[in-house]
C-alpha positions, 0 to 999 in steps of 0.5 A: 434157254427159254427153258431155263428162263421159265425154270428160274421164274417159276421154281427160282433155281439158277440163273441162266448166265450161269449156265451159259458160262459153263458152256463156254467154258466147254467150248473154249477147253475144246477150241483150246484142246485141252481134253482135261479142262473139257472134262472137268468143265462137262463134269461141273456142268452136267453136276449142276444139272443134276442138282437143278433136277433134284429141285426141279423134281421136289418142287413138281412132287410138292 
């Protein structure tokens, strides 16, 4: 987390309770068994991720 902490500080992308929902969001899917929510919440996550990289990226080549 400190990771994304210094992420949000310095380049001001998402804030990190974000993250951490979206990761329990994961984890109460699978607790829960239901393979399809489990799917759809990995799939938003990994999402934002990818986006969160793209700003990453353009900020670093900037």
């Amino acid at each position: 987390m400190e990771r994304v902490w210094h992420l949000e500080k310095r380049i001001g992308i998402r804030i990190s309770c974000d993250a951490i929902s979206e990761h329990h969001s994961v984890v109460d899917a699978i607790v829960n068994r239901e393979p399809i929510a489990v799917e759809e919440a990995m799939a938003y996550h990994i999402a934002e991720v990818v986006v969160e990289i793209e700003i990453v990226k353009e900020h670093l080549c900037n």
